[in-house]
C-alpha positions, 0 to 999 in steps of 0.5 A: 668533200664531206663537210665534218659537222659532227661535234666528235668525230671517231679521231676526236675525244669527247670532252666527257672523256677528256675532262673526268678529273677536272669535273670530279674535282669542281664536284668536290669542292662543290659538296665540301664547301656547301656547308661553309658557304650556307654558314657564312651567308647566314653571318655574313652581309655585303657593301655596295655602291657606285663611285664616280669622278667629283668633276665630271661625274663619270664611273671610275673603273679600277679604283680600290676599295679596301675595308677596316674594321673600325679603330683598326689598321688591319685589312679585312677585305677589297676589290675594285671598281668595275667599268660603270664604276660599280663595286660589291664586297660580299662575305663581310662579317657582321660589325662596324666598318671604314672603308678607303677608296684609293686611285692613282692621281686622285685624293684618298677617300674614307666612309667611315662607320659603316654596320653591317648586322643581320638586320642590314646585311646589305649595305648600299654607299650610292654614289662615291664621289671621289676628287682628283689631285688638287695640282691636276684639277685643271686639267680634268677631261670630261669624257665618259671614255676609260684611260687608253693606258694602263700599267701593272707590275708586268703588263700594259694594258691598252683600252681599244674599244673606242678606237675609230681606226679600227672599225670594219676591220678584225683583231689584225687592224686592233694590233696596228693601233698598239705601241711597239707592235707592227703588222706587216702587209701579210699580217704578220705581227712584230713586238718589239722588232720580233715576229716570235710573238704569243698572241691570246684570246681571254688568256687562251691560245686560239686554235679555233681561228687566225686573229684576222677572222675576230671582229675589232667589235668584240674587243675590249682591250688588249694586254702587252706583256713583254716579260711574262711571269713564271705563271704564263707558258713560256713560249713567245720570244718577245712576249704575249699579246693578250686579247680580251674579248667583250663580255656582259653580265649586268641583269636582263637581257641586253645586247649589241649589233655590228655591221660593216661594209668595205671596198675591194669586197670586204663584209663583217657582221656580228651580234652579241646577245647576254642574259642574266637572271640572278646567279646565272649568265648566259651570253652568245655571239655570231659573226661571219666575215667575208673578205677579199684581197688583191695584189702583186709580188715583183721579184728580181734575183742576180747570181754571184759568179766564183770570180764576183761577178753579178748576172741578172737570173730571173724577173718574176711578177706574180698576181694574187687573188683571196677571198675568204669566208668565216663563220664563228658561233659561241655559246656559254653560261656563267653560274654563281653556284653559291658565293664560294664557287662560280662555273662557266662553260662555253663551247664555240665553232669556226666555219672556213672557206678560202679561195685564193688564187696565184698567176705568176709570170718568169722571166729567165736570163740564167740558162738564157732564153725561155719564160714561165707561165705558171698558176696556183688555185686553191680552195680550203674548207674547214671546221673548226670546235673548241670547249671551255670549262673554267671553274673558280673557288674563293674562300672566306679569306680575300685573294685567296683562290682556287681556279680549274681551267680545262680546254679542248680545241679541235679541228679538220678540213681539206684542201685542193690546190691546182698547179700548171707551169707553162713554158716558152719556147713551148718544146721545153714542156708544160706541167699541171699538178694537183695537190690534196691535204688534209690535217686533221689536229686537236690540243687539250689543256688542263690547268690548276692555279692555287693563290693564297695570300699570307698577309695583307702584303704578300702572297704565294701562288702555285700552278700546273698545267699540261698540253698535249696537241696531235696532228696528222698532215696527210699531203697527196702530190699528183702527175696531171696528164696535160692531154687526158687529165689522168693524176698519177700520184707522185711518191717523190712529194707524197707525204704523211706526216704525224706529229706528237707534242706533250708538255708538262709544267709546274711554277710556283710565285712569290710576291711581296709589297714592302712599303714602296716597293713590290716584288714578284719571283717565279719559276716555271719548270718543264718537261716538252716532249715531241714524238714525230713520225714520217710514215712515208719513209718510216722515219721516226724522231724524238725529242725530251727536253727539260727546262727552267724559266724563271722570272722576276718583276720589281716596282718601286712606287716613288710617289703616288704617280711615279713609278720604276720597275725592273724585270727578267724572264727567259722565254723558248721559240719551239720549231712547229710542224711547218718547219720540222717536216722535210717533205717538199712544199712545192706551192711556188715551183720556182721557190721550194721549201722544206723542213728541218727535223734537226731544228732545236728551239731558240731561247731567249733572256730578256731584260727591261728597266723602266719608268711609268707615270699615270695621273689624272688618264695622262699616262707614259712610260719608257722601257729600256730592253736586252734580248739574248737569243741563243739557236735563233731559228732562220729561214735560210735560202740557197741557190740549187747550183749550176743551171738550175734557177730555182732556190730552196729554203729550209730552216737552220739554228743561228748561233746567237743574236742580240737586239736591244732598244728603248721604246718611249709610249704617252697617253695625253688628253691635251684638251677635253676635246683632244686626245693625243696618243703616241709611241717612238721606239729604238732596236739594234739587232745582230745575228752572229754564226759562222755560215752567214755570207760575208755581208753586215748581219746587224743594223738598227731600226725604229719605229714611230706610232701617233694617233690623235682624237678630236670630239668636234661636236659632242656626238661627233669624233674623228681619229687619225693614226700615223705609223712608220717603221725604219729598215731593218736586218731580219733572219728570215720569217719563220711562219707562213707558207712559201719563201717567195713571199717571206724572204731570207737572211737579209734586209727589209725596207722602211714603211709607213702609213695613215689610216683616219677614221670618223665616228657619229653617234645616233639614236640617243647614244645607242648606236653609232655610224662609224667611216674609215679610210686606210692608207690614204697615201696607198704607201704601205708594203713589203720590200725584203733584199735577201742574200745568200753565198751565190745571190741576192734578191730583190723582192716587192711585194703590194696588197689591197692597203687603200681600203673605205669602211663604212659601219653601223653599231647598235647596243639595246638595253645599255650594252657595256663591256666586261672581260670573260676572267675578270676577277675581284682585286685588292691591293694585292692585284698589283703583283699579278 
């Protein structure tokens, strides 16, 4: 193979290329608004501090702090704490000043006469100390962790970084310890019942990497947003899941070292470096993974007769084997280029090696009398490159904002995979195949949002944003010669598929705070162009669609710690290249699959009423939810007929479905000592179409989440998770490789499971040793009963869940944790 480590290959735009508006514009911007920004600095100071909770004096993150300008009622300014507790409010004209600081579930807190001249331009406040309610002063934890749970207009937001059941593992073990998500033993992840899930990276799609390659190390929180607004992309049917990576940007150099160690073969390392000498950051990271996993399917399939009876078809067992290597680098730089406009760039490559292995053994019963032995190896390596370029403009006016956002990801790789079928009686015949793919694809993305607050109440916020993403998937199928080795190629499955996407989309929001309530409305227009070719049978479609997404959010603020929202959003599934191609995928010869080019898009319209409550880092909320979902895409799985035991699957359009439920989460420290967490969550799911088998297409499931924290000694902590899911009525996993291991139309089984996990802290609170045990009843799996006109099937599948950890982390020079977008708020951040 020739490994592609050239950053821009001849099929690959340079980023030079791709990005000339994007750069001219931030050099405009730059050059128009030098002049202003040299002025205002001139008439301009700042005010500083640091606040902390009274009783305990920990930093207190996400606090406002709004400036008045003496004897008035106006607001001039804001921002709110960062995560040390620190804040800094600059472009203040020189004068005599009060300033509020306000947070949910504490008293209101004012500093009043505060001058900021030429001759005090900085002003720094020290420590702010704050008081928490007088009705919750008793039950104030002494903790320096942040609340576990916060809420907004339109997402939740979970604070992940302490979490002990997650160490060793990656972004995938980081999702199980979300309320109302579930991952399965494939790694498959639901929301709220739904696999239809947009999962982010700082607010980005990864093309780079699989969320199983991003260490739980690295992350710093993790956003749920179940009804996106118009300003985020559409697609996602049950909502986004955003992950927000680790980030650093305190002066000095300063840094943190992860390494991790597992049964069953399973290593991870990372290092975090940051750099920081006035207005420029540099940061870098570098982690590597080695993983490897074991286990077994068992599948049973009985065939339905014309006259209703059932016959046993076929039994097949299948042994599984991955190993997996991964190597990813970034490296970026923030530049405050002057107090107006800030610029950061970052680029990043991902190094892939996976080797897994299939021994599958079949049973045959219908035509009776013979077995199969049949084996699957296979090796992908891959090279993978994305590009960053983010620029932000402020102006004298707070919340007003001016952002640019350009982003190239690319990437390449071959595959290999060997395929023999062995039979018995051995005069059936034997058969080897050898298969060759390479699927080369690059996205490029560019973004423009413009925020302008008209008052201290409101603001109206306007975007655009373009994608477009090509890819061609070459796949070779070869006859192999038992005897000689000789590959002949097979036109039957060869096939070159070329696939174009372009979509083009502009939104506009408007939000509003009157007294208690806020209101936020959106609508996103778009224009989804797909252009696809099969150059082996020369058939070409096309697809231009149009759509409309809007959204609205509504809070009303009932007191200081009680809140209700209201909220609606229609979101898009679009099928991908996997299921629209409709050349055979032969992986698995007794199960093969192919696309649908025909397959349109699902729609969704989705509806949630809720109450959330914070006060003193105790926090819950319940969510009522409706979903509507029209042209739901199935994985639709048939027998070939007669005696011919294999099955195809292929995807189809539903007519409609719809699924509603509750979902009830808390956060509750019951003692300094204890934390408690937990989530309990309800769905009723029907699918309605004419072509279903004649069996019951709905049913209701639930799910239950706990995870309690114990600091059994001021240096010591231990953590346990419980997490059960009910059965549920599916329509089929629509992502993934073959059917055999995804199912169709059917049920799937209940699950549960309990990782615990314990932490120590060592060398003066710099570094911590970290041990955790997942599935320490080895209960979890994955149990599908699929059905169809003529069968059903039973299928079992088993991992490698039981898995030991042990991890060593290491911070120097106080290593904290910032997010890569973060931006200065005011009261206004409430309606993002």
């Amino acid at each position: 193979m020739n490994f592609p480590y050239t950053l821009f290959r001849s099929d690959c735009k340079p980023i030079f290329m791709v990005l000339p508006v994007t750069i001219l514009l931030i050099a405009a911007s730059i050059v128009f608004n030098s002049a202003e920004a040299a002025a205002s600095s001139v008439a301009s100071g700042e005010i500083k501090g640091r606040i902390v909770e009274s009783v305990s004096a920990q930093p207190l993150e996400y606090v406002n702090v709004v400036v008045y300008p003496k004897g008035s009622e106006q607001m001039l300014t804001g921002g709110i704490s960062d995560i040390d507790g620190t804040f800094r409010i600059d472009q203040i004209p020189f004068g005599e000043y009060d300033v509020h600081f306000t947070f949910i579930g504490f008293e209101k807190h004012v500093v009043e006469g505060i001058r900021v001249s030429r001759d005090s331009p900085e002003v720094d406040l020290g420590v702010v100390r704050i008081r928490p309610g007088s009705e919750m002063m008793d039950a104030v934890t002494v903790t320096a962790d942040r609340d576990m749970l916060l809420f907004s207009l339109d997402k939740t937001i979970f604070n992940v970084d302490r979490d002990m059941t997650a160490t060793g593992g990656s972004a995938l073990d980081i999702m199980e310890t979300i309320p109302s998500v579930a991952v399965d033993a494939e790694g498959r992840i639901n929301l709220r019942g739904s696999s239809n899930v947009t999962i982010l990276v700082d607010g980005r799609p990864s093309y780079l990497e699989s969320i199983d390659q991003i260490p739980a190390t690295m992350i710093d929180r993790v956003e749920v947003i179940t009804n996106p607004s118009a300003r985020h992309d559409p697609d996602g049917t049950s909502g986004i899941i955003n992950i927000v990576m680790k980030r650093q940007r305190q002066q000095g150099t300063n840094g943190m070292l992860s390494l991790n160690m597992g049964t069953g073969d399973k290593y991870n390392g990372s290092v975090h470096l940051n750099h920081r000498v006035d207005r420029l950051n540099l940061f870098g990271n570098y982690d590597f993974r080695i993983h490897g996993m074991e286990g077994y399917n068992i599948s049973d399939r009985n065939r339905i007769t014309l006259d209703g009876d059932t016959l046993r078809q076929l039994h097949q067992h299948e042994d599984f084997f991955r190993t997996g290597y991964f190597n990813n680098f970034r490296f970026g730089a923030d530049l405050a280029i002057n107090p107006y406009n800030t610029l950061m760039v970052s680029v990043a490559f991902n190094l892939r090696d996976t080797r897994p292995r299939n021994y599958s053994e079949v049973n045959l019963f219908l035509p009776a009398g013979y077995d199969l032995n049949t084996s699957m190896e296979r090796r992908f390596e891959g090279f993978g490159r994305e590009y960053v370029m983010f620029y932000k403009r402020t102006f004298d006016k707070p919340g007003r904002e001016l952002m640019l956002d350009a982003f190239v990801a690319a990437s390449s790789g071959d595959t290999s995979r060997d395929i023999s079928v062995e039979a018995s009686p051995a005069d059936i015949g034997n058969e080897r195949y050898h298969l060759q793919a390479s699927a080369p694809g690059m996205v490029i993305s560019l973004q423009a949002d413009y925020v302008h607050p008209f008052n201290e109440r409101g603001r109206f916020e306007v975007g655009l944003k373009s994608i477009s993403r090509d890819l061609d998937d070459d796949f070779k199928f070869f006859d192999v010669d038992i005897e000689s080795g000789l590959q002949t190629i097979n036109e039957d499955y060869t096939n070159f598929f070329v696939y174009n996407e372009a979509i083009h989309s502009i939104y506009g929001m408007m939000g509003y705070a009157v007294g208690a309530l806020q209101f936020q409305a959106g609508l996103r227009a778009e224009l989804h162009n797909v252009d696809a070719l099969q150059k082996t049978t020369d058939d070409a479609f096309d697809r231009s669609l149009f759509n409309l997404f809007p959204s609205i959010h509504a809070r009303y603020m009932a007191s200081e710690v009680n809140s209700w929202f209201l909220s609606y959003g229609k979101r898009v599934n679009r099928p991908g290249v996997a299921l629209l191609n409709p050349f055979v995928n032969y992986s698995d010869p007794m199960n093969i699959s192919f696309g649908n080019p025909e397959l349109q898009p699902e729609y969704i319209h989705s509806y949630e009423l809720g109450y959330q409550r914070s006060q003193n880092r105790k926090s819950m909320g319940a969510t009522l939810f409706y979903r509507q979902t029209d042209d739901i895409i199935s994985r639709e799985m048939t027998l070939f007929g007669g005696d011919n035991p294999q099955t195809h699957t292929t995807f189809n359009n539903l007519q409609s479905g719809i699924s509603y439920g509750l979902e009830a989460v808390a956060n509750y420290p019951l003692a300094s000592w204890w934390r408690f967490s937990g989530s309990a969550s309800y769905f009723f799911v029907q699918l309605k179409d004419d072509r279903l088998p004649d069996w019951d297409h709905s049913g209701d499931s639930w799910m239950l989440q706990a995870s309690s924290t114990w600091t059994v000694w001021k240096k010591l902590e231990l953590q346990s998770r419980f997490h059960y899911r009910s059965a549920e009525v599916t329509a089929g996993r629509i992502t993934g490789g073959g059917c055999q291991q995804h199912g169709g139309q059917g049920i799937q089984d209940a699950m549960y499971y309990l990782d615990l996990g314990l932490r120590a802290n060592v060398l003066n609170g710099n570094g911590s040793i970290s041990l955790r045990l997942n599935d320490v009843f080895k209960s979890r799996g994955f149990d599908m009963f699929t059905y169809g006109e003529s069968f059903t099937s039973d299928l079992s599948r088993r991992t490698q869940s039981r898995v030991l950890f042990l991890g060593f982390t290491y911070r120097f020079n106080e290593y904290r944790q910032r997010s890569e977008r973060d931006r200065e708020g005011s009261l206004l951040d409430e309606l993002d």
